[in-house]
PDB file with one MODEL, atoms N, CA, C and O in Angstrom:
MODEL        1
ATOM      1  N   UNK A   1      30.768 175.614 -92.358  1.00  0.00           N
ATOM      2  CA  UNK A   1      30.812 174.707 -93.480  1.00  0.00           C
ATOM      3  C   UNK A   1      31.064 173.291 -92.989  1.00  0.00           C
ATOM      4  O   UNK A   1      32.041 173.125 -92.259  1.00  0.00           O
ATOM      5  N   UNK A   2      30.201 172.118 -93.343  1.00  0.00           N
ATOM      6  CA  UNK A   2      30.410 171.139 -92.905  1.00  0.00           C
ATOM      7  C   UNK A   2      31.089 170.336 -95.078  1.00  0.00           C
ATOM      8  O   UNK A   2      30.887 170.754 -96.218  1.00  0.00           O
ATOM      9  N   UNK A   3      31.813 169.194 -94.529  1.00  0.00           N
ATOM     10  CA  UNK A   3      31.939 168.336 -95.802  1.00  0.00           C
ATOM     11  C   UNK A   3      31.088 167.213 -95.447  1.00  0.00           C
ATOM     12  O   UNK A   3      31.353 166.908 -94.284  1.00  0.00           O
ATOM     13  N   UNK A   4      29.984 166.296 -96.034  1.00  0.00           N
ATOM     14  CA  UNK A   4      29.747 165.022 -95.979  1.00  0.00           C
ATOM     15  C   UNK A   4      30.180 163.942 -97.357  1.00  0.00           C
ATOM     16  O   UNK A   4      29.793 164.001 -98.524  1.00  0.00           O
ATOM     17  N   UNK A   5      30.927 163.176 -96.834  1.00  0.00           N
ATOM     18  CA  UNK A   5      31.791 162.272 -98.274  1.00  0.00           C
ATOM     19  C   UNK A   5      32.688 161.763 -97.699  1.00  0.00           C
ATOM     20  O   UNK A   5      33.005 162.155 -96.576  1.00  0.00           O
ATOM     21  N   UNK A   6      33.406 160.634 -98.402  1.00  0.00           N
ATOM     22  CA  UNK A   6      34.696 160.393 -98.336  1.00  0.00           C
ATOM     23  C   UNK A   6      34.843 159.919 -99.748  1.00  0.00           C
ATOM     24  O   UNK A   6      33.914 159.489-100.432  1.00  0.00           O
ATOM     25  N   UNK A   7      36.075 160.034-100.120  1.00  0.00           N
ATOM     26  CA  UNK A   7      36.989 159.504-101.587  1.00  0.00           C
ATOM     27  C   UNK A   7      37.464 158.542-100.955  1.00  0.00           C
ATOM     28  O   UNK A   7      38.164 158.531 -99.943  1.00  0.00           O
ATOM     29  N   UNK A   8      36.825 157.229-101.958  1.00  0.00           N
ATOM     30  CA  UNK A   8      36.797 155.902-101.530  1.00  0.00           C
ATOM     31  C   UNK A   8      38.044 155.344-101.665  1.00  0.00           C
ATOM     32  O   UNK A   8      38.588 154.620-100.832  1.00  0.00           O
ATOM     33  N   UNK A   9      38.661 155.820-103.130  1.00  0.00           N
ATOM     34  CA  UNK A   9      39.836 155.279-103.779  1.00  0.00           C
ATOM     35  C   UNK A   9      40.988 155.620-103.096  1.00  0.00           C
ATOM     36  O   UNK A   9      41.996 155.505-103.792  1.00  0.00           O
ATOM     37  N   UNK A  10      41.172 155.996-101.982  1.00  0.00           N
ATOM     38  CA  UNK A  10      42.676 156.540-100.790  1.00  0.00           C
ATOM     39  C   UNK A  10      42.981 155.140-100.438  1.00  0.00           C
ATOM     40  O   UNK A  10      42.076 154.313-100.328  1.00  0.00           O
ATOM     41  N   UNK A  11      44.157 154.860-100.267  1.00  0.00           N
ATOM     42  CA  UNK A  11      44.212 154.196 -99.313  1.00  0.00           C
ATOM     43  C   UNK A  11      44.646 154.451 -98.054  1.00  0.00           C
ATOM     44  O   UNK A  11      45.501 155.296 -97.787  1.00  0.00           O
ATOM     45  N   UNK A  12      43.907 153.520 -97.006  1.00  0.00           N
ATOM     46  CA  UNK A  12      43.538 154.256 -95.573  1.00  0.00           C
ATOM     47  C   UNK A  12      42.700 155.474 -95.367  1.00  0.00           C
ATOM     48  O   UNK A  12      43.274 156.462 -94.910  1.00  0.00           O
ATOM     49  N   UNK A  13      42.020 155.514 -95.511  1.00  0.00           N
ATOM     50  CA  UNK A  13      41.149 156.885 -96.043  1.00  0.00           C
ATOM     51  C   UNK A  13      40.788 157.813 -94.669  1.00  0.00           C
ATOM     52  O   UNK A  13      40.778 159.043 -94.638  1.00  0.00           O
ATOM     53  N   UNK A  14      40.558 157.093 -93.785  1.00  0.00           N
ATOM     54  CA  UNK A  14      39.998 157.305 -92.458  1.00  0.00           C
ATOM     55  C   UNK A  14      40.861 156.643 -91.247  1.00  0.00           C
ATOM     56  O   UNK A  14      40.973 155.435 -91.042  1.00  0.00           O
ATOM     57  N   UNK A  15      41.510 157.815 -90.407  1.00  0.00           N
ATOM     58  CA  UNK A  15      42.305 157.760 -89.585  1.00  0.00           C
ATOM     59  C   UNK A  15      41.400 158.632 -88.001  1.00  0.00           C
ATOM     60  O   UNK A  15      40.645 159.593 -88.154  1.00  0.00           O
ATOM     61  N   UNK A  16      41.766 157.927 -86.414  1.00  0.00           N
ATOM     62  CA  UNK A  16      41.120 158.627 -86.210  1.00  0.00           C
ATOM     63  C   UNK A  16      42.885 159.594 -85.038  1.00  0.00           C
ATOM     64  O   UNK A  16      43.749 158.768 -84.744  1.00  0.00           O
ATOM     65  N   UNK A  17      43.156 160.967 -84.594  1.00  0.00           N
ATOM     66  CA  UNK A  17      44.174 161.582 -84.088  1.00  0.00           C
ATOM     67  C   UNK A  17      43.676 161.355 -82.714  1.00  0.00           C
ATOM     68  O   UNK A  17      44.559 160.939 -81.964  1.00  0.00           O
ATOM     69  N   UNK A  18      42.430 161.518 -82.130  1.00  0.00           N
ATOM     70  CA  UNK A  18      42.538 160.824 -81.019  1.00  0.00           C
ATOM     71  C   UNK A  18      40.933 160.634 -80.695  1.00  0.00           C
ATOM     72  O   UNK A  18      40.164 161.096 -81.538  1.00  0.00           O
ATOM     73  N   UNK A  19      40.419 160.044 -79.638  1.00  0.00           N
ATOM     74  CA  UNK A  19      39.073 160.034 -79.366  1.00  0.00           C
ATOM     75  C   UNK A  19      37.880 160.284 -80.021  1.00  0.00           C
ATOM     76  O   UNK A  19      37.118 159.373 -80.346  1.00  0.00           O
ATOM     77  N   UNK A  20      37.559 162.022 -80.343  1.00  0.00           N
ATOM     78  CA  UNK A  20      36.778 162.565 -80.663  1.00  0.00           C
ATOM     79  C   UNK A  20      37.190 163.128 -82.062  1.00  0.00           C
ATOM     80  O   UNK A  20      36.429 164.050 -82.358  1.00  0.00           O
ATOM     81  N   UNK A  21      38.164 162.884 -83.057  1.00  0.00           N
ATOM     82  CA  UNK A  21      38.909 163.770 -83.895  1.00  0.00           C
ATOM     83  C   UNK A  21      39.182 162.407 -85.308  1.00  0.00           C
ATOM     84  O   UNK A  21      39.780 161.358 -85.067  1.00  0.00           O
ATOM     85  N   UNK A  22      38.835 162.613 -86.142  1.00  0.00           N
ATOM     86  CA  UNK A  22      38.303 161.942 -87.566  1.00  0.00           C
ATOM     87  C   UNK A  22      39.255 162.613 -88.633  1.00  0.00           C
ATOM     88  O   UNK A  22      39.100 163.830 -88.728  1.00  0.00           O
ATOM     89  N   UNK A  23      39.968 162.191 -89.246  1.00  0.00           N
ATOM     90  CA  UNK A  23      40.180 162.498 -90.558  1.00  0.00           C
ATOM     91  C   UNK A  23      40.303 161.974 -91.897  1.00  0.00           C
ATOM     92  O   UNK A  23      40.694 160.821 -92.078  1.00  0.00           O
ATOM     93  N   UNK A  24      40.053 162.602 -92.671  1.00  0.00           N
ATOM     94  CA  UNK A  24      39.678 161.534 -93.950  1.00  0.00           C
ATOM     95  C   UNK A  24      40.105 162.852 -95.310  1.00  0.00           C
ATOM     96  O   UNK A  24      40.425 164.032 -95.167  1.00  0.00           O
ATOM     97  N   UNK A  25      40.000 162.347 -96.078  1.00  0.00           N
ATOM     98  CA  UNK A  25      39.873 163.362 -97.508  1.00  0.00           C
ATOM     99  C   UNK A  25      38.628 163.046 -98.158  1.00  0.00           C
ATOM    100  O   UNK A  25      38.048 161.972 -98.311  1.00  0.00           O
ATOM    101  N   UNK A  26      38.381 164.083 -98.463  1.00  0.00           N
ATOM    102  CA  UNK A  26      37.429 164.748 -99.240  1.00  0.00           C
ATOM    103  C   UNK A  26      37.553 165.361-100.185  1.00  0.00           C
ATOM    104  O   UNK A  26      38.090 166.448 -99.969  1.00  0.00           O
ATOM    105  N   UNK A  27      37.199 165.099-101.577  1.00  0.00           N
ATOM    106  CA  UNK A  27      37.788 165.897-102.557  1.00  0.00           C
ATOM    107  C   UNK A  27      39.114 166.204-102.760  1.00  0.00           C
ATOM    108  O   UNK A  27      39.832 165.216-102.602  1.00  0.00           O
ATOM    109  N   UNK A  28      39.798 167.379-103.102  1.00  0.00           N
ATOM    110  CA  UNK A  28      40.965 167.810-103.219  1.00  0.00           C
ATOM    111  C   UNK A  28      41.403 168.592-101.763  1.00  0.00           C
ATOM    112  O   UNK A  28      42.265 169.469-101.731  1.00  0.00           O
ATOM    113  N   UNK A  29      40.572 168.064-100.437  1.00  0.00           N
ATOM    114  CA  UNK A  29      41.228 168.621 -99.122  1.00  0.00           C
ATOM    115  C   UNK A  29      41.045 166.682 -98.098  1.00  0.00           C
ATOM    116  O   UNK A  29      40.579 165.550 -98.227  1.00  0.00           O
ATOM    117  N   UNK A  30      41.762 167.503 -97.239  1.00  0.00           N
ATOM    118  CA  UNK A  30      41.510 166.569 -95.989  1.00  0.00           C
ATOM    119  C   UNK A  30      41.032 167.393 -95.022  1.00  0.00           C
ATOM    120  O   UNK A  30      41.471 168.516 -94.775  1.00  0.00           O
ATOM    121  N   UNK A  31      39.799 166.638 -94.268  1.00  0.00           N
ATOM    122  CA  UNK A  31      38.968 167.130 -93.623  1.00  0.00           C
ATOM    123  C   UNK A  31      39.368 166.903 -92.065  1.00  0.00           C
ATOM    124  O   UNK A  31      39.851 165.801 -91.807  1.00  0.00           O
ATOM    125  N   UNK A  32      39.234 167.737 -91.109  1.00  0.00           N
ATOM    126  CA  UNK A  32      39.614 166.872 -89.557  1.00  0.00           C
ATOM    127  C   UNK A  32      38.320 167.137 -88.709  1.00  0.00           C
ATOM    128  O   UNK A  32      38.072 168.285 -88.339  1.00  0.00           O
ATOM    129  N   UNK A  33      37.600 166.223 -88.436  1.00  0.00           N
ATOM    130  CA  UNK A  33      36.367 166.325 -87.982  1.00  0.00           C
ATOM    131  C   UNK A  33      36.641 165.780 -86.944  1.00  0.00           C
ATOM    132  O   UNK A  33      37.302 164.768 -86.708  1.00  0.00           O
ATOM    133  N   UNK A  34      35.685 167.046 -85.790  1.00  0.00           N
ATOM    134  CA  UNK A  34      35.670 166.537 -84.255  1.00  0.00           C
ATOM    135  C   UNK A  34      34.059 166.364 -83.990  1.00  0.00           C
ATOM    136  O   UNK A  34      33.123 167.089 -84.328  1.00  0.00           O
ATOM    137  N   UNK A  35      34.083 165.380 -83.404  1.00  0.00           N
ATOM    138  CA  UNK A  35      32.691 164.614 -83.195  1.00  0.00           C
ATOM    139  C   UNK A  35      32.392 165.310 -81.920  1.00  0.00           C
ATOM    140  O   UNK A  35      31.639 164.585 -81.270  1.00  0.00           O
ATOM    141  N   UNK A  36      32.550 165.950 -81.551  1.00  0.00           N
ATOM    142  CA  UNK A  36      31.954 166.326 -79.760  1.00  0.00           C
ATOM    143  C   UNK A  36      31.800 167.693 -80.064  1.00  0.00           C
ATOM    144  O   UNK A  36      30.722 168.132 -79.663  1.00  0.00           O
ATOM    145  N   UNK A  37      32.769 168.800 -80.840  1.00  0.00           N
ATOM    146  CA  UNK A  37      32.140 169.888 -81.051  1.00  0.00           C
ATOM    147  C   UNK A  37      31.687 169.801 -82.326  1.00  0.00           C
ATOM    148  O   UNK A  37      31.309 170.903 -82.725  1.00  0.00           O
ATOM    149  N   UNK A  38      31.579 168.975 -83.086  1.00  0.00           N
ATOM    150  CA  UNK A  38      30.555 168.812 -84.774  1.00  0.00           C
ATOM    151  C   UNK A  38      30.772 169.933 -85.455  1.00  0.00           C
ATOM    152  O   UNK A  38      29.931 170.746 -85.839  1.00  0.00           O
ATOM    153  N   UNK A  39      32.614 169.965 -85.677  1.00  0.00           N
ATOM    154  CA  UNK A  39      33.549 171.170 -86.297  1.00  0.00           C
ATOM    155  C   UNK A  39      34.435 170.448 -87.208  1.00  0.00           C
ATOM    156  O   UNK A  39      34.890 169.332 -86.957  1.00  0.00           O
ATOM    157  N   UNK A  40      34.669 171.118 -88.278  1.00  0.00           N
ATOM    158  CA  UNK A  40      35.484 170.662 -89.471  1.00  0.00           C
ATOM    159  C   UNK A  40      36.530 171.806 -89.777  1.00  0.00           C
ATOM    160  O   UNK A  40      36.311 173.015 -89.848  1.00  0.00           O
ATOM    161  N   UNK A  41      37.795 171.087 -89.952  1.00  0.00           N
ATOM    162  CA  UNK A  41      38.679 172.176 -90.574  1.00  0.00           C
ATOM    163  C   UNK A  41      39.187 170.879 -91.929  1.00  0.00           C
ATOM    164  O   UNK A  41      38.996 169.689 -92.182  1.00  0.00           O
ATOM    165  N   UNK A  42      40.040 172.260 -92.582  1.00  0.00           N
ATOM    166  CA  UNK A  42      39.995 171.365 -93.984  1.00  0.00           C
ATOM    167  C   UNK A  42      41.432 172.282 -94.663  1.00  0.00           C
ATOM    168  O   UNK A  42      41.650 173.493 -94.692  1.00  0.00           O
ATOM    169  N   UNK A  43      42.195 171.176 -95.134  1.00  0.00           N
ATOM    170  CA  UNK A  43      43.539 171.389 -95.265  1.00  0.00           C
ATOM    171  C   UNK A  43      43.086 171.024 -97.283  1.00  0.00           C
ATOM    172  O   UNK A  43      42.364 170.277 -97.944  1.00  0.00           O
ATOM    173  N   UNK A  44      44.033 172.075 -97.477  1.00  0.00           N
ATOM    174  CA  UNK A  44      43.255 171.913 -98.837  1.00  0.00           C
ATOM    175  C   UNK A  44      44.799 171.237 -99.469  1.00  0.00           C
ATOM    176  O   UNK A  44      45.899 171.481 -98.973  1.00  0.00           O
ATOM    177  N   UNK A  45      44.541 170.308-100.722  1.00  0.00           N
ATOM    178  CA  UNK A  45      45.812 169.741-101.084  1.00  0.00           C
ATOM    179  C   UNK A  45      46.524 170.648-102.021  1.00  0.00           C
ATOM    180  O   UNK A  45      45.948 171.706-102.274  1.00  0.00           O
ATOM    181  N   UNK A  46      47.700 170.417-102.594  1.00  0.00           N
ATOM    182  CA  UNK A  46      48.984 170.981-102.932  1.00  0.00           C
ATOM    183  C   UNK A  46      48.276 171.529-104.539  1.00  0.00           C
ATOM    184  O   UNK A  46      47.570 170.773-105.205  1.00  0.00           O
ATOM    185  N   UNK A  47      48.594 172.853-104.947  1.00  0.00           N
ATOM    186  CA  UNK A  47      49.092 173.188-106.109  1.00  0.00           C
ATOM    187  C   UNK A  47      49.332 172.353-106.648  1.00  0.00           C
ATOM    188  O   UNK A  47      49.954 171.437-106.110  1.00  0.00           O
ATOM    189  N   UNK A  48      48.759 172.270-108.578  1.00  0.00           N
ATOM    190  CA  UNK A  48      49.442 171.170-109.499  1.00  0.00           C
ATOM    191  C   UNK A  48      49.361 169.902-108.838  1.00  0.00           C
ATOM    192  O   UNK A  48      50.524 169.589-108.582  1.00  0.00           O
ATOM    193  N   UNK A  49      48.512 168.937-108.396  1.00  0.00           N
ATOM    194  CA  UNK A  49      47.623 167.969-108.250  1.00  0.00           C
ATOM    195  C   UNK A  49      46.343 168.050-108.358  1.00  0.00           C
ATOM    196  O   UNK A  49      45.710 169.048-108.011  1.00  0.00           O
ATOM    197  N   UNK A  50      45.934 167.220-108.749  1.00  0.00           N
ATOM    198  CA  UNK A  50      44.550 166.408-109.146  1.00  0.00           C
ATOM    199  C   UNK A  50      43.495 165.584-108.200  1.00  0.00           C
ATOM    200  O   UNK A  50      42.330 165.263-108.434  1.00  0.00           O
ATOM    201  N   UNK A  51      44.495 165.308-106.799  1.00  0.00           N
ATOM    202  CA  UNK A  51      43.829 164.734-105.905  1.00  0.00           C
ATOM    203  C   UNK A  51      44.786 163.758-105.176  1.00  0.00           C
ATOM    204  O   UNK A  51      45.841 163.392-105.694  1.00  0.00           O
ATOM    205  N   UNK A  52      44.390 163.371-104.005  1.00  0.00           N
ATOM    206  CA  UNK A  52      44.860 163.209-102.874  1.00  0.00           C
ATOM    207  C   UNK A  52      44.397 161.317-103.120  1.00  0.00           C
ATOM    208  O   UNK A  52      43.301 160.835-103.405  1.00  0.00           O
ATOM    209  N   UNK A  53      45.988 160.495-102.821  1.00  0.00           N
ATOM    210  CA  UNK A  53      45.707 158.971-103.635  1.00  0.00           C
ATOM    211  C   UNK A  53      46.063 158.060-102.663  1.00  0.00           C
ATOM    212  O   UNK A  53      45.913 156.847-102.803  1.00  0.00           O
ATOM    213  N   UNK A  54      46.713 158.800-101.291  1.00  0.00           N
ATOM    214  CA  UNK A  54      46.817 158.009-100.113  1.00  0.00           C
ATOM    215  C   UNK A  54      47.226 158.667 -98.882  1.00  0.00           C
ATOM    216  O   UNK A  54      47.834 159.734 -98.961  1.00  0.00           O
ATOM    217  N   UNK A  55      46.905 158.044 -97.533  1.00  0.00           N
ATOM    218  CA  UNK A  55      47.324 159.032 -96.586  1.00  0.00           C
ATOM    219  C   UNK A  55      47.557 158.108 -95.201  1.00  0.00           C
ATOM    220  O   UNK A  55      47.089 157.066 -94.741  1.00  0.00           O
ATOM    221  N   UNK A  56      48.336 158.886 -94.897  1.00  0.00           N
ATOM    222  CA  UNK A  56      49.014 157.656 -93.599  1.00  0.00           C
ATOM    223  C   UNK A  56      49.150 158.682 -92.330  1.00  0.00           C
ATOM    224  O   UNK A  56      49.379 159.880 -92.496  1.00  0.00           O
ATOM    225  N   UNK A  57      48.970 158.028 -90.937  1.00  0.00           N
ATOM    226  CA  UNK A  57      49.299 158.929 -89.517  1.00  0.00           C
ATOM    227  C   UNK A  57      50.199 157.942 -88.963  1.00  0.00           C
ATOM    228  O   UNK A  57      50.223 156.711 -88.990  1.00  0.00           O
ATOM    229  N   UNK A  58      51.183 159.142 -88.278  1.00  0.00           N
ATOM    230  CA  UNK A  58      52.056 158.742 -87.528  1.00  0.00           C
ATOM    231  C   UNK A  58      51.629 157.713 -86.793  1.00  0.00           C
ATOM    232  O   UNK A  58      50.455 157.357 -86.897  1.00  0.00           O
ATOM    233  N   UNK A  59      52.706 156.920 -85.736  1.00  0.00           N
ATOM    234  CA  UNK A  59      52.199 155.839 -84.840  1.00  0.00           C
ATOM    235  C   UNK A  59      52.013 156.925 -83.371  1.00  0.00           C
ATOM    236  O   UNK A  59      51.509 156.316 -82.428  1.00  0.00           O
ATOM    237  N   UNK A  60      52.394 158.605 -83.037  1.00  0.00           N
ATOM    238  CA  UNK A  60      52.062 158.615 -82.031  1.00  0.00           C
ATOM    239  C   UNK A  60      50.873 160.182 -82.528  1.00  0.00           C
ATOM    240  O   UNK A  60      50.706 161.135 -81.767  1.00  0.00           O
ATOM    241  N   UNK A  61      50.332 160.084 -83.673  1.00  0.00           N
ATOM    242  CA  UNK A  61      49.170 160.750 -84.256  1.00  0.00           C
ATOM    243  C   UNK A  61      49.515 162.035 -84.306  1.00  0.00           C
ATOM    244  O   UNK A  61      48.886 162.931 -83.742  1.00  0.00           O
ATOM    245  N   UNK A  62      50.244 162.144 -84.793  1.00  0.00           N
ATOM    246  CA  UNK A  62      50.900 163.835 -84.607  1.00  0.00           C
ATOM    247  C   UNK A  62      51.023 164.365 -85.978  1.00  0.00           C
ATOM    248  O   UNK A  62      50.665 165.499 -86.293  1.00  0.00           O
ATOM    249  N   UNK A  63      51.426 163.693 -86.601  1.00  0.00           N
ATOM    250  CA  UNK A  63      51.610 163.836 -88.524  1.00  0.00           C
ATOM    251  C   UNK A  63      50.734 162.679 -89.191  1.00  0.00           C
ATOM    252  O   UNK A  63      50.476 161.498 -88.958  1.00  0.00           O
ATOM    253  N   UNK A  64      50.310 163.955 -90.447  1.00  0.00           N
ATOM    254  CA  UNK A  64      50.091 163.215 -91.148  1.00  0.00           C
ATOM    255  C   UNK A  64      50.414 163.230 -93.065  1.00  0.00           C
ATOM    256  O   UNK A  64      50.084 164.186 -93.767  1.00  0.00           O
ATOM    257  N   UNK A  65      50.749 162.615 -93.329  1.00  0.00           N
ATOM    258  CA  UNK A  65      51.358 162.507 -94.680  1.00  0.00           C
ATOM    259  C   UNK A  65      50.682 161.902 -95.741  1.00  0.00           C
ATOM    260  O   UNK A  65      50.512 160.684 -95.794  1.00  0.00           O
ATOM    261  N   UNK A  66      50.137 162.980 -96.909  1.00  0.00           N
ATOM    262  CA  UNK A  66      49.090 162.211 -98.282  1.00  0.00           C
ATOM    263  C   UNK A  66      50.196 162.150 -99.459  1.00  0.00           C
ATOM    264  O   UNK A  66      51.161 162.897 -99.620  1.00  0.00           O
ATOM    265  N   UNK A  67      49.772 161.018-100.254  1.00  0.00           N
ATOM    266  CA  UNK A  67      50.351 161.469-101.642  1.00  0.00           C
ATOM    267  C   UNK A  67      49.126 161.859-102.830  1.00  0.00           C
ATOM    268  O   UNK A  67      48.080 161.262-103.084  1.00  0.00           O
ATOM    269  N   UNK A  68      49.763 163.216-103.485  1.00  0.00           N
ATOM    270  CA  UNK A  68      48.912 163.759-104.370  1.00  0.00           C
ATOM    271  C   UNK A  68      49.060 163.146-105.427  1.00  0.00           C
ATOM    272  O   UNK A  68      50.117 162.516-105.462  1.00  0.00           O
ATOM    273  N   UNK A  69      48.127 163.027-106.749  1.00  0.00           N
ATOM    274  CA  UNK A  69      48.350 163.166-107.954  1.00  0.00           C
ATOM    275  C   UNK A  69      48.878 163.864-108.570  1.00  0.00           C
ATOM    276  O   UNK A  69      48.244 164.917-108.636  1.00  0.00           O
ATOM    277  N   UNK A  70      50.068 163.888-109.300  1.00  0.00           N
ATOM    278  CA  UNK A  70      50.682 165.184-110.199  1.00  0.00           C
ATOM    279  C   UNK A  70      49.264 165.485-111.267  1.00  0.00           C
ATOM    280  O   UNK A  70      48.532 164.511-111.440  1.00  0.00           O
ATOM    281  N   UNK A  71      48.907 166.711-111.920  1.00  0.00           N
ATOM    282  CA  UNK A  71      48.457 167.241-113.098  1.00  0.00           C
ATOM    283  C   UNK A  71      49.025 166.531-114.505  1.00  0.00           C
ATOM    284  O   UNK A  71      48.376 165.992-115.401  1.00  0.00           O
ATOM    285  N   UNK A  72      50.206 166.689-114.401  1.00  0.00           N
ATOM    286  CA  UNK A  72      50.878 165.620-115.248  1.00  0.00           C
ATOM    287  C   UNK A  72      51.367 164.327-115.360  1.00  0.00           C
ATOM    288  O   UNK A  72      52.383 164.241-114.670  1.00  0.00           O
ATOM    289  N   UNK A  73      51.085 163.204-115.959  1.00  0.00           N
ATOM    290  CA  UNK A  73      51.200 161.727-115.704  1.00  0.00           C
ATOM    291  C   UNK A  73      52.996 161.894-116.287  1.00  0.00           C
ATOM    292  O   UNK A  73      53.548 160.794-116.274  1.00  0.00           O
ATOM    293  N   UNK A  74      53.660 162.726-116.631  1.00  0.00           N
ATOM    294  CA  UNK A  74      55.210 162.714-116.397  1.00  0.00           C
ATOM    295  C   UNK A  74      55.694 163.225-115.210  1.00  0.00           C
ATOM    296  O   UNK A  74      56.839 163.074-114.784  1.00  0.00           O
ATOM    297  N   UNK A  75      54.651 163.930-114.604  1.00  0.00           N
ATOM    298  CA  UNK A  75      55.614 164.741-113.384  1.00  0.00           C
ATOM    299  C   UNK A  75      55.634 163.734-112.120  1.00  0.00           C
ATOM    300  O   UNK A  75      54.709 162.935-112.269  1.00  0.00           O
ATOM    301  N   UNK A  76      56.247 163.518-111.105  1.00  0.00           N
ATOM    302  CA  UNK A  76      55.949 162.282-110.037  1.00  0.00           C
ATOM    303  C   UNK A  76      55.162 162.837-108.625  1.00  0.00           C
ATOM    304  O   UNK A  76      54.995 163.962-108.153  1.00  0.00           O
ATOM    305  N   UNK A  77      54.783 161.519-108.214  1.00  0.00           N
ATOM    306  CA  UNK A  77      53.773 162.068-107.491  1.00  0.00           C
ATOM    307  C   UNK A  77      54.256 162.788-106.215  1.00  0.00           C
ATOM    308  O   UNK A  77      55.450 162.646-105.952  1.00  0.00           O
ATOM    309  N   UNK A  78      53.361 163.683-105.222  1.00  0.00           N
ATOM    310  CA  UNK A  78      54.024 163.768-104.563  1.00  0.00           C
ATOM    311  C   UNK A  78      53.483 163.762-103.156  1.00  0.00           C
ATOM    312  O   UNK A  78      52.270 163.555-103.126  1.00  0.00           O
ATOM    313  N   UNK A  79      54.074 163.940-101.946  1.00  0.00           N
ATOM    314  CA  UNK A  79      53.880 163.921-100.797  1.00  0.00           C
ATOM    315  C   UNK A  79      54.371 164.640 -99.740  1.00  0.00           C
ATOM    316  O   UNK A  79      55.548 164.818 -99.427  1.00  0.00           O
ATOM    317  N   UNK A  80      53.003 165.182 -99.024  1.00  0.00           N
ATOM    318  CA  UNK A  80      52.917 165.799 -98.298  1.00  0.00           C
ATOM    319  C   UNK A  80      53.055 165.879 -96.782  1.00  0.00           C
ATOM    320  O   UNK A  80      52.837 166.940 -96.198  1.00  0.00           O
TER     321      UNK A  80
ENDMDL
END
């Protein structure tokens, strides 16, 4: 399974973990695409969200942390 897209509205949308290795969100996952073996894995986002509204990598690329949309505009958002 490949994804082609990105969800424009993230901010920072596209991070790269090192050299050959891409990640971005897509839909309701984040995708980690390696350019040398042209392989995708895909982290799907949290239960009770709506979608994935920003995403940030560590400074030594090891983590990475999104905030979801709650389902409910009372419940707060959250992060992963």
């Amino acid at each position: 399974k490949h994804v082609f897209g990105l969800k424009a509205d993230v901010t920072d949308n596209v991070a790269y973990l090192d050299e050959q290795t891409a990640i971005f969100p897509a839909g309701h996952n984040l995708v980690i695409h390696n350019t040398e073996q042209r392989s995708q894995k895909f982290v799907p986002g949290s239960d009770g969200a709506v979608g994935i509204v920003a995403m940030a990598v560590s400074s030594n690329r090891k983590f990475v942390a999104i905030a979801e949309r709650p389902e409910r505009p009372s419940d707060k958002p959250m992060v992963t």
